[in-house]
C-alpha positions as CSV (number, residue, x, y, z in Angstrom):
1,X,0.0,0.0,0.0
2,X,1.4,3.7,-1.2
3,X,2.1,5.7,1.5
4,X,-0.1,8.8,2.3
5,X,1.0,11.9,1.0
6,X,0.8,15.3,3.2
7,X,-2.2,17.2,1.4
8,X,0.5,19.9,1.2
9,X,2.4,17.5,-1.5
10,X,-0.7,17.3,-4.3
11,X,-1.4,20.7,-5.8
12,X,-4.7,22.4,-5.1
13,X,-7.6,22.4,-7.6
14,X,-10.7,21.0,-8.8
15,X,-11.2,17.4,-9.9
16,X,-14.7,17.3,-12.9
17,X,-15.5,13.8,-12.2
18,X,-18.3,12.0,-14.6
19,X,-20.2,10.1,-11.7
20,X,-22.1,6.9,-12.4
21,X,-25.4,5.6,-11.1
22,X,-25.1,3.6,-8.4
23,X,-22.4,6.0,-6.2
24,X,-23.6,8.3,-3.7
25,X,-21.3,11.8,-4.1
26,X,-19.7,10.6,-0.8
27,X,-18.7,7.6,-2.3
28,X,-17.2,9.6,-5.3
29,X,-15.0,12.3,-2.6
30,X,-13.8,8.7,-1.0
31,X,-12.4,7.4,-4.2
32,X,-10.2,10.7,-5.4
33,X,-9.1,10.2,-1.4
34,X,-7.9,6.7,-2.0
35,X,-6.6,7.4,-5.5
36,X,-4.6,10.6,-4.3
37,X,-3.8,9.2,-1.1
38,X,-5.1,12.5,0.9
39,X,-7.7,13.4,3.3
40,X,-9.3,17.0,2.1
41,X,-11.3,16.7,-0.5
42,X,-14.7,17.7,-0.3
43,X,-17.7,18.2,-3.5
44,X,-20.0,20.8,-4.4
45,X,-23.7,19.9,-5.3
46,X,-24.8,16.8,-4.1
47,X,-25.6,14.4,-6.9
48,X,-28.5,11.1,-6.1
49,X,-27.1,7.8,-6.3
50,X,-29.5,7.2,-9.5
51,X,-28.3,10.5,-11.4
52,X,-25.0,10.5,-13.1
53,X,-22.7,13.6,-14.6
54,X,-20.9,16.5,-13.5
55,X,-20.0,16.0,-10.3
56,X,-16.9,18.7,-8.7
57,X,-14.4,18.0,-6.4
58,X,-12.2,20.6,-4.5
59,X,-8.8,19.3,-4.0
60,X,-6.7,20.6,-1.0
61,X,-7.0,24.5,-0.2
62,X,-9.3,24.6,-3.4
63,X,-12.2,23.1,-1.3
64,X,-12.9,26.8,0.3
65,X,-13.8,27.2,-3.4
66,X,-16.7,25.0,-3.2
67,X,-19.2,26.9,-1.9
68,X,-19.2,29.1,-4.6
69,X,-18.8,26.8,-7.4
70,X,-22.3,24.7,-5.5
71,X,-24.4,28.1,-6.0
72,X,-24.0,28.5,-9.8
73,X,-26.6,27.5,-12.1
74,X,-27.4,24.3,-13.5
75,X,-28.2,22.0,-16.8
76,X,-29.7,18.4,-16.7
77,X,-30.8,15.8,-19.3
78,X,-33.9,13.9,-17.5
79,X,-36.4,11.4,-18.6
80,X,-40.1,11.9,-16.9
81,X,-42.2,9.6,-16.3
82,X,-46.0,10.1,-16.2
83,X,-48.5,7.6,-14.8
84,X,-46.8,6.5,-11.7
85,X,-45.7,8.4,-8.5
86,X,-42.8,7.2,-6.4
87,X,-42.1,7.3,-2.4
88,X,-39.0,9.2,-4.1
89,X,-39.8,10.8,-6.7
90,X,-37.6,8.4,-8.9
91,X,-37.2,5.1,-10.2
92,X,-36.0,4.1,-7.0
93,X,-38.5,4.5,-4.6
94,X,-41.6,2.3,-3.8
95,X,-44.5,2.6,-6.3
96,X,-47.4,4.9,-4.7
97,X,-49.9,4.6,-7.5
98,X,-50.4,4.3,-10.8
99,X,-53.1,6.0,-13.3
100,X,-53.8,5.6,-17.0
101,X,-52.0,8.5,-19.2
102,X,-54.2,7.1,-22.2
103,X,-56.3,10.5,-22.0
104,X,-53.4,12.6,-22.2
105,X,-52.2,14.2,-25.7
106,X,-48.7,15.6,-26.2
107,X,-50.2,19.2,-26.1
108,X,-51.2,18.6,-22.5
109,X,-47.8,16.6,-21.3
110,X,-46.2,19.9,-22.9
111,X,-48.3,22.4,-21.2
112,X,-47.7,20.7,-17.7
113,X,-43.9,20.7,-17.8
114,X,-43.8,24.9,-19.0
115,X,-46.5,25.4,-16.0
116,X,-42.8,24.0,-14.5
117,X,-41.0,27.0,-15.6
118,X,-40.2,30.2,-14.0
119,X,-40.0,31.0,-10.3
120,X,-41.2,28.5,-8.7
121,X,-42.3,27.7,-5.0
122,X,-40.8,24.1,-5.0
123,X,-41.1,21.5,-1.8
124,X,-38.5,19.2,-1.9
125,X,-38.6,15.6,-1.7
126,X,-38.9,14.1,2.0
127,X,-36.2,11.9,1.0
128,X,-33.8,14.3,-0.4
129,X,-30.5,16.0,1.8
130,X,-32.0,19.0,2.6
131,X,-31.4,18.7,6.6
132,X,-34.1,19.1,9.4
133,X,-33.0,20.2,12.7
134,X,-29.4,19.0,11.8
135,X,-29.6,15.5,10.3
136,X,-30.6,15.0,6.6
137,X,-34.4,14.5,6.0
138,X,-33.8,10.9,4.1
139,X,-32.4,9.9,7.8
140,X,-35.4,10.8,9.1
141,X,-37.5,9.1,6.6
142,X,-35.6,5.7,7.0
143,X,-36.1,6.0,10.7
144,X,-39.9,5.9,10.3
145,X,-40.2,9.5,10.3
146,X,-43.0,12.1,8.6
147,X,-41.2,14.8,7.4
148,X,-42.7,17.8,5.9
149,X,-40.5,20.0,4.2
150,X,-41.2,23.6,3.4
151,X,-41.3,24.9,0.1
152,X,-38.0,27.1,-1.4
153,X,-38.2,29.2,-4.0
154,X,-35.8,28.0,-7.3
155,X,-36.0,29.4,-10.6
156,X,-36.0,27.0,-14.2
157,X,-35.0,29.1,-16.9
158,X,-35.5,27.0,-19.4
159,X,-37.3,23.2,-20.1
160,X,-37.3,21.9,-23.1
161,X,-39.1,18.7,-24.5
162,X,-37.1,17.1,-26.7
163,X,-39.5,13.5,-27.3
164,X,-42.5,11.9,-25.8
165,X,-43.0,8.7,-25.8
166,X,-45.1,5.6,-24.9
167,X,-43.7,2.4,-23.7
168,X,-46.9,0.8,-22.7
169,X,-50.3,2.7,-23.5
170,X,-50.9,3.6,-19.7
171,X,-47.6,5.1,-19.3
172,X,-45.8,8.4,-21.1
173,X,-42.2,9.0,-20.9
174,X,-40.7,12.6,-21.9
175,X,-36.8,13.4,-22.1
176,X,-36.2,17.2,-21.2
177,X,-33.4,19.6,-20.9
178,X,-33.8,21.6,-17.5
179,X,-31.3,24.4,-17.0
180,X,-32.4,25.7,-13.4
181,X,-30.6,27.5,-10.4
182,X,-28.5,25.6,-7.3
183,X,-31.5,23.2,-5.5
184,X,-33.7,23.0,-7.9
185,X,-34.7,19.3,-7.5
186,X,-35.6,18.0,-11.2
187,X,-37.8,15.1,-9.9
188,X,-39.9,17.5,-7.9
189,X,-40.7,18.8,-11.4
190,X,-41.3,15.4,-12.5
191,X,-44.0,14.8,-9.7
192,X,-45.4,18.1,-9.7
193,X,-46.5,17.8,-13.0
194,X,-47.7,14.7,-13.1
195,X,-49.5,15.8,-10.1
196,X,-51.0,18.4,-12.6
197,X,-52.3,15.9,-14.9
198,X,-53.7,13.6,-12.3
199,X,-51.6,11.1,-13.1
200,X,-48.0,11.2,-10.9
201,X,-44.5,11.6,-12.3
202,X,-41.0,10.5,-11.4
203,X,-38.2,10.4,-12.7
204,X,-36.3,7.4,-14.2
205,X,-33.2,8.8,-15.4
206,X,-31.1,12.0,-14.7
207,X,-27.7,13.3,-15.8
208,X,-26.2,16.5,-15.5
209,X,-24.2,18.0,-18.0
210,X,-23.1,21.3,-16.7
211,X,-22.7,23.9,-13.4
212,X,-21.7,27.1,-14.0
213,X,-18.7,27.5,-16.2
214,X,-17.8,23.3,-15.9
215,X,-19.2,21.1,-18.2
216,X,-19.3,17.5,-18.5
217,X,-17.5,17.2,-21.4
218,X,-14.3,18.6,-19.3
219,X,-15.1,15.4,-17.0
220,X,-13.0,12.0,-16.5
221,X,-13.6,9.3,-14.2
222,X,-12.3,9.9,-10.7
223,X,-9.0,8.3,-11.2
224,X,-8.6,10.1,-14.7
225,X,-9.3,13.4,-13.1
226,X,-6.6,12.7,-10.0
227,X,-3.8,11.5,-12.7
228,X,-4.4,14.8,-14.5
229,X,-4.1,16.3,-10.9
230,X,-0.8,14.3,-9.8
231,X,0.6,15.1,-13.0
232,X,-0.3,19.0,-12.7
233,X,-2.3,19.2,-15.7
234,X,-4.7,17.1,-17.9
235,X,-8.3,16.1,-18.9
236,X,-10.4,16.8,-15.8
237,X,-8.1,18.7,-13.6
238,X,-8.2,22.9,-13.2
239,X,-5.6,23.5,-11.1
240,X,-6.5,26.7,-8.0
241,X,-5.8,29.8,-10.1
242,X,-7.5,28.6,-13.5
243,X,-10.5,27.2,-11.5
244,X,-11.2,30.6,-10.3
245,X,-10.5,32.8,-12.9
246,X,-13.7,30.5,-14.4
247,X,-15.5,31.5,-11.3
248,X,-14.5,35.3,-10.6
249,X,-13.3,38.6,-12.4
250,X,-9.6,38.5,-11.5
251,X,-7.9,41.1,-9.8
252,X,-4.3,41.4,-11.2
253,X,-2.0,42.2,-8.2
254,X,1.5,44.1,-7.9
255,X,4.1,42.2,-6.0
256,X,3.6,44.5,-3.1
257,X,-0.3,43.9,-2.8
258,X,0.0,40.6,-2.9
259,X,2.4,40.9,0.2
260,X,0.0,42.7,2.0
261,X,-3.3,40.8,1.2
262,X,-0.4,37.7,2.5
263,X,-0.2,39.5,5.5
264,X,-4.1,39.8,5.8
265,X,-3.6,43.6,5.0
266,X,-6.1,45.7,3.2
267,X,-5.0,47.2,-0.3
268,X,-7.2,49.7,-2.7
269,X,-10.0,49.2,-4.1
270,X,-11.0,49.2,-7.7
271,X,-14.4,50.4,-7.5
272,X,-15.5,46.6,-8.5
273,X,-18.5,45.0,-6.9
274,X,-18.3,41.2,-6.0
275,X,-16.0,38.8,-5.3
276,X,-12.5,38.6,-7.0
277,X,-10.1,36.5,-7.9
278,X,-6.5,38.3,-6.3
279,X,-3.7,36.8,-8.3
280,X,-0.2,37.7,-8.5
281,X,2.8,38.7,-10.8
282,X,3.5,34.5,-11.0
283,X,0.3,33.7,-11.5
284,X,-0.5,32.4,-7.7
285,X,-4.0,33.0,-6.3
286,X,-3.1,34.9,-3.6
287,X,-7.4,35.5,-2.3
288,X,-10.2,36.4,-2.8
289,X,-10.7,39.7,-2.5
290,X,-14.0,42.2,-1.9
291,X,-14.3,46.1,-1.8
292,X,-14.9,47.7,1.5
293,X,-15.4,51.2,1.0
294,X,-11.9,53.1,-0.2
295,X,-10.4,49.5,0.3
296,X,-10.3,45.8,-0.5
297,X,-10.6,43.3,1.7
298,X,-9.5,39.0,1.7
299,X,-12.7,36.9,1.9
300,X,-11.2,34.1,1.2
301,X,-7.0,33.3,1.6
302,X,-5.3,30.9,-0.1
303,X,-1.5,30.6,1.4
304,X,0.9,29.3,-0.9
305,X,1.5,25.5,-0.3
């Protein structure tokens, strides 16, 4: 067995990991651990066991990226089902009950899913990781439970139908496109509409294929993304600086200001709103840096390794 490395030896950065079904996104941040042989690693929007896709990973002092990179919007491919609701919304859950779509036409499965557009007031699935009182609400569930989650609001640009189908004459299946913002849960939408109709909804298949500025397509497997990492560059690896210049406007620093915001010092401001990306002469993200007034002030640090 290798030895483990000090995190301090494996370069900072995000790993874009194409997760399968079947892997929870803890079991995905356990795998780049064993494959790099390092403890912090953490991942930003939680993906179901059943759905598969984009999936990021922060790598070492990159992880204080996460929560910024979790809040951008999203894009998913999904497949609806209509004429059968789920405990969970999915294809995994328990069947609840089951009604005929015969009466439906593809006018009125279209209608329901852009009644699914714009703000919406969305309650999330029981079983879902949105945490009650501090423990997740599928833990609750499991241990026999009622949980009644309240309603967020989440906003879905844009659905698009792309087929409808009918694999048995009681049943209608619909693949979409949903590009939505951070929490939007995509089989809420499934069984909202199908609540609509009369006739339930879940979802049998989801997939992401983008968050914010990282795309799928970018993705490897987790031991394909921590190879690129191990070897400083490659398919599936953005090392700290390029992964936030994606994120945030950059801030190019003199020598001297990056010194200072070192020292947790305050340097001019630019008149800039937001968050930016501070980085230096070398090219080293020094911070993250916000106006305060006359000045700018470090958010978030990022010492060099």
């Amino acid at each position: 067995m290798s030895p483990r490395r000090q995190d301090a030896d494996v370069p900072p950065g995000l790993l874009l990991v194409d997760k399968s079904g079947g892997m929870t996104s803890h079991d995905v941040v356990a795998r780049a651990r064993r494959a790099l042989s390092v403890r912090k690693v953490g991942h930003a929007g939680t993906l179901d066991p059943m759905a598969t896709g984009l999936l990021v990973l922060g790598v070492g002092t990159a992880t204080r990226l996460l929560g910024y990179v979790g809040g951008h919007d999203k894009t998913y491919e999904a497949t609806i089902r209509l004429g059968q609701a789920t405990v969970t919304d999915d294809r995994e859950g328990e069947l609840l009950t089951s009604a005929s779509t015969a009466h439906l036409d593809d006018d009125a499965v279209r209608a329901a899913l852009a009644a699914q557009t714009g703000p919406l007031q969305q309650v999330p699935s029981a079983v879902s990781a949105v945490k009650v009182d501090g423990r997740r609400s599928y833990d609750r569930v499991r241990a026999g439970e009622t949980v009644e989650l309240a309603a967020r609001s989440v906003t879905v640009h844009r659905l698009e139908v792309h087929r409808i189908t009918r694999p048995e004459p009681d049943l209608v299946d619909v693949d979409v496109t949903v590009e939505c913002t951070a929490g939007t849960y995509i089989r809420a939408i499934a069984r909202d509409a199908g609540a609509a109709l009369g006739v339930g909804g879940h979802l049998t298949a989801l997939r992401r294929s983008a968050s914010g500025p990282f795309a799928v397509a970018q993705a490897g497997t987790v031991e394909e993304s921590a190879a690129s990492l191990v070897a400083g560059g490659g398919p599936g690896f953005l090392g700290l600086t390029e992964a936030a210049r994606l994120v945030f406007p950059e801030r190019a620093l003199t020598a001297e200001e990056a010194v200072a915001l070192g020292y947790g010092q305050r340097i001019p401001a630019t008149g800039a709103e937001g968050l930016h990306a501070a980085v230096d002469p070398d090219g080293r993200l020094v911070a993250l840096v916000e106006d305060a007034g006359r000045v700018a002030k470090v958010a978030v640090g990022f010492p060099p390794s």
